[in-house]
C-alpha positions as CSV (number, residue, x, y, z in Angstrom):
1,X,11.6,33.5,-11.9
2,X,7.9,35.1,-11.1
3,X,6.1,31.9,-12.7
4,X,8.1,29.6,-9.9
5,X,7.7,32.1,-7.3
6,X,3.6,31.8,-8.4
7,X,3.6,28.2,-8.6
8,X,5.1,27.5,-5.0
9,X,2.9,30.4,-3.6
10,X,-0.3,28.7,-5.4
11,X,1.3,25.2,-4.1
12,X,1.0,26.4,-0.5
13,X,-2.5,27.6,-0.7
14,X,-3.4,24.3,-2.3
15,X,-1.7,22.4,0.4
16,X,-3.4,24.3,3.3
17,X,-6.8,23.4,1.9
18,X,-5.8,19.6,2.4
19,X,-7.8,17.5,4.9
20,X,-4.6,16.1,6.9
21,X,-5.6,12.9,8.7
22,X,-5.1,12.6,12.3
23,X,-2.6,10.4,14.0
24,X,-5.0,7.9,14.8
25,X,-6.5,7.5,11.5
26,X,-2.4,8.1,9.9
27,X,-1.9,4.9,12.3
28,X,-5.2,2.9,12.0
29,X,-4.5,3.5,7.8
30,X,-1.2,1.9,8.4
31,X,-2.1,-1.0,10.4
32,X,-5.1,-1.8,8.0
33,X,-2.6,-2.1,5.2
34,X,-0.1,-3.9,6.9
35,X,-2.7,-6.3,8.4
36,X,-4.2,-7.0,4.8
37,X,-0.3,-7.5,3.5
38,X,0.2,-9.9,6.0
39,X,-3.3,-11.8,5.2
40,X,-2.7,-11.6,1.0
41,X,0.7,-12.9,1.5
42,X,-0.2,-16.1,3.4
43,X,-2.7,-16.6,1.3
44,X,-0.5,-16.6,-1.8
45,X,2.2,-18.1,-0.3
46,X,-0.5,-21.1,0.8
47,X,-1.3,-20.9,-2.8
48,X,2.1,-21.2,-4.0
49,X,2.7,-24.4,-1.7
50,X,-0.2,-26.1,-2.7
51,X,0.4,-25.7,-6.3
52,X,4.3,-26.6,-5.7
53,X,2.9,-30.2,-3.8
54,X,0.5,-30.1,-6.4
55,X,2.9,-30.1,-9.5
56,X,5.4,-32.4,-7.9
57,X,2.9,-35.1,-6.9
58,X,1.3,-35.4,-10.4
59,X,3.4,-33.7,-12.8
60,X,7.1,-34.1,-12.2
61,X,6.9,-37.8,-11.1
């Protein structure tokens, strides 16, 4: 029981040395990765409809 009661107290004092982000950065972070989600997927998805055209033009005649 004293090695958990360590371990959380050691936990704590490693989690208070963290440098949180702000809300602005916690919200700029968010919107950078959602913004480059929604750029990779239309670019695979453009991908994937010019290899479907692609395949069934000169493939699967």
């Amino acid at each position: 029981m004293n090695k958990i009661v360590q371990f959380l107290k050691e936990a704590r004092s490693e989690l208070q040395k963290v440098n949180w982000p702000t809300k602005k950065q916690t919200i700029n972070y968010t919107l950078t990765v959602i913004g480059i989600s929604l750029v990779l997927s239309f670019f695979l998805g453009g991908l994937d409809f010019i290899f479907e055209y692609l395949l069934k033009t000169f493939i699967l005649k």
